[in-house]
C-alpha positions, -999 to +999 in steps of 0.1 A: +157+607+322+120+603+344+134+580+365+168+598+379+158+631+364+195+628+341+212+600+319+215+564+336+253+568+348+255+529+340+246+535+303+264+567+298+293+543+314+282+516+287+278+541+259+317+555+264+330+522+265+313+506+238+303+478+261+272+458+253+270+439+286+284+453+311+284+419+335+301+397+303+322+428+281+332+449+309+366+447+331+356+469+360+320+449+366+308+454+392+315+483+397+301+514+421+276+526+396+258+494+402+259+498+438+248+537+441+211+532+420+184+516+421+194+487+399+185+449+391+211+435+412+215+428+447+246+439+473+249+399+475+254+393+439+276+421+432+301+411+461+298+377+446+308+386+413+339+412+425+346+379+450+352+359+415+365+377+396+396+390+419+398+347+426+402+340+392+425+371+387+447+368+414+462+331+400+473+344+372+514+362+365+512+392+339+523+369+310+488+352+315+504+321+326+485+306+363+506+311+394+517+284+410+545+273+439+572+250+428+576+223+458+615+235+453+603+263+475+590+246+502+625+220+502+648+253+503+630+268+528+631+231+550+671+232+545+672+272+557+690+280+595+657+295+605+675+304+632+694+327+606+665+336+585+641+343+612+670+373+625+671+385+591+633+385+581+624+398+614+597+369+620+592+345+648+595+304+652+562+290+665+561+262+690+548+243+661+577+238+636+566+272+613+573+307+611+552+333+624+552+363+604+527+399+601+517+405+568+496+440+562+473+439+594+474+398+594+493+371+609+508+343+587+517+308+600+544+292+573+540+253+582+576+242+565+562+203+578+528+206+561+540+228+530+508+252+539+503+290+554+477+298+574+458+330+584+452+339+619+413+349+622+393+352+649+413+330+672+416+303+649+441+294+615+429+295+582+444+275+559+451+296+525+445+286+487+460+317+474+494+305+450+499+347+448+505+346+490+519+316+496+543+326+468+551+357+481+555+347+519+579+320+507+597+344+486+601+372+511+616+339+540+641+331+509+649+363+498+656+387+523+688+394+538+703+413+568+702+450+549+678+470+572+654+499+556+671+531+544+640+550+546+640+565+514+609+556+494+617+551+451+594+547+427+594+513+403+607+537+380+640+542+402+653+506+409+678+489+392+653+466+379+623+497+363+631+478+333+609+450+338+579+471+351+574+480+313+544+464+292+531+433+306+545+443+339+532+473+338+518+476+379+480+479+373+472+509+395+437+517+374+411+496+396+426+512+427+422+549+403+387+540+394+374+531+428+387+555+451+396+584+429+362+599+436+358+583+472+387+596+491+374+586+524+373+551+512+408+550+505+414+564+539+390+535+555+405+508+537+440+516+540+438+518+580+421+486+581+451+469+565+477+489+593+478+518+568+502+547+586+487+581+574+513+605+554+517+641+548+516+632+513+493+632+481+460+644+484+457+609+507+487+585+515+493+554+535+523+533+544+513+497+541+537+471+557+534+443+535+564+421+556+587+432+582+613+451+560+588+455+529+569+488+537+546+497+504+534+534+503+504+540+482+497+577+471+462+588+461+456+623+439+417+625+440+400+634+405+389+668+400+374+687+373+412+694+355+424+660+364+421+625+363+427+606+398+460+589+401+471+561+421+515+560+429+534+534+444+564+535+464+592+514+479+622+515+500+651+520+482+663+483+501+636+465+485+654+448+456+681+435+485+648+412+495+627+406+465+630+399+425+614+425+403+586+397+395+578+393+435+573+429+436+547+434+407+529+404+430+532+422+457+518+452+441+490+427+429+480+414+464+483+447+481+455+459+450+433+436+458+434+434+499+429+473+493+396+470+467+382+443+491+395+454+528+365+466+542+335+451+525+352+418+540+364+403+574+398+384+582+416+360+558+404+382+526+432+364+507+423+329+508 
């Protein structure tokens, strides 16, 4: 109470949540209560631990078991027409054996020879340790088919496949709830540097294009003194013609995190 004149927001935080430790008990360390006071930690180590954390989070599935790519991936993709599949996914050969493809506001090289991806940054490839996108990318090549967008976005809750999106699956829409639902401009800021497309829609909405025919709208309802913030997804209805109902909670996943780390990082944020 001397020093900021009201409770510490962290313990109040700390006090709700029962947390004792809010760096060891808590799920949502660091988060922007650490960032907005005059506190023990610095910018370097908080971006350290969030840098961690999402890494350790984003190898796992929602059963807890670790992501990984089964080499049968990389051997269907090698037998593919990709003269066939390039038509279909929308993407591009390169000169150099692989498939160039956009993925949110980056490029991805697919290197069939070198069973790798590899993100465009700065004039130079990265290569990418990230099972989650190298899954995905290799999912979305196998997967999709000639059926172009209908333009009608669904919610999970409306495909043919909601069923799995229960429990476990559950999409995890709270981190994206907890840090922008009071920072609606930093929705807007991080949404447009992934290629976000404003919409009339919400009280803040973006289309993302996550691949060529995969556009992901993400719907933002700011918190208010009646109502807690919410956080919707949405798809187009010609999603499932491209992707399993478990590539799509990834994909969900991914977009999360590119969209809690977007603009406190540079290119290649996924690897």
């Amino acid at each position: 109470m001397k020093l900021f004149g009201a409770a510490c927001p962290v313990l109040a935080c700390a006090i709700e949540k029962r947390v004792a430790y809010c760096m060891r008990d808590c799920e949502d360390f660091p988060c922007e209560r650490f960032r907005s006071g005059p506190y023990p930690f610095s910018e370097g180590f908080l971006s350290m631990q969030e840098r961690r954390r999402n890494e350790a989070a984003q190898h796992r599935a929602p059963s807890g078991d670790r992501i990984s790519v089964s080499p049968q991936y990389w051997d269907d993709l090698a037998a593919k027409d990709l003269a066939v599949l390039c038509a279909d996914a929308e993407v591009t050969l390169h000169p150099q054996s692989g498939i160039l493809m956009p993925f949110l506001n980056d490029w991805i090289l697919v290197d069939a020879k070198a069973k790798s991806i590899y993100m465009e940054c700065r004039g130079t490839w990265q290569h990418i340790e990230d099972p989650l996108m190298t899954l995905l990318c290799l999912v979305y090549l196998l997967g999709v088919g000639p059926r172009a967008l209908v333009n009608r976005p669904v919610s999970a809750a409306q495909l043919k496949c909601a069923h799995f999106f229960r429990g476990p699956h559950e999409l995890s829409l709270g981190p994206l709830e907890r840090r922008f639902g009071e920072d609606i401009d930093g929705f807007r800021k991080a949404a447009e540097a992934l290629g976000g497309i404003p919409l009339p829609m919400a009280d803040a909405a973006y289309m993302l294009k996550a691949f060529p025919k995969i556009p992901v709208y993400i719907l933002l309802w700011e918190q208010d003194e009646e109502f807690e913030a919410r956080v919707s997804v949405l798809f187009d209805q010609s999603i499932e013609a491209h992707l399993a109902a478990d590539a799509i909670w990834g994909l969900v996943s991914l977009i999360t995190r590119r969209l809690l780390t977007s603009v406190s990082t540079g290119c290649g944020t996924s690897h």
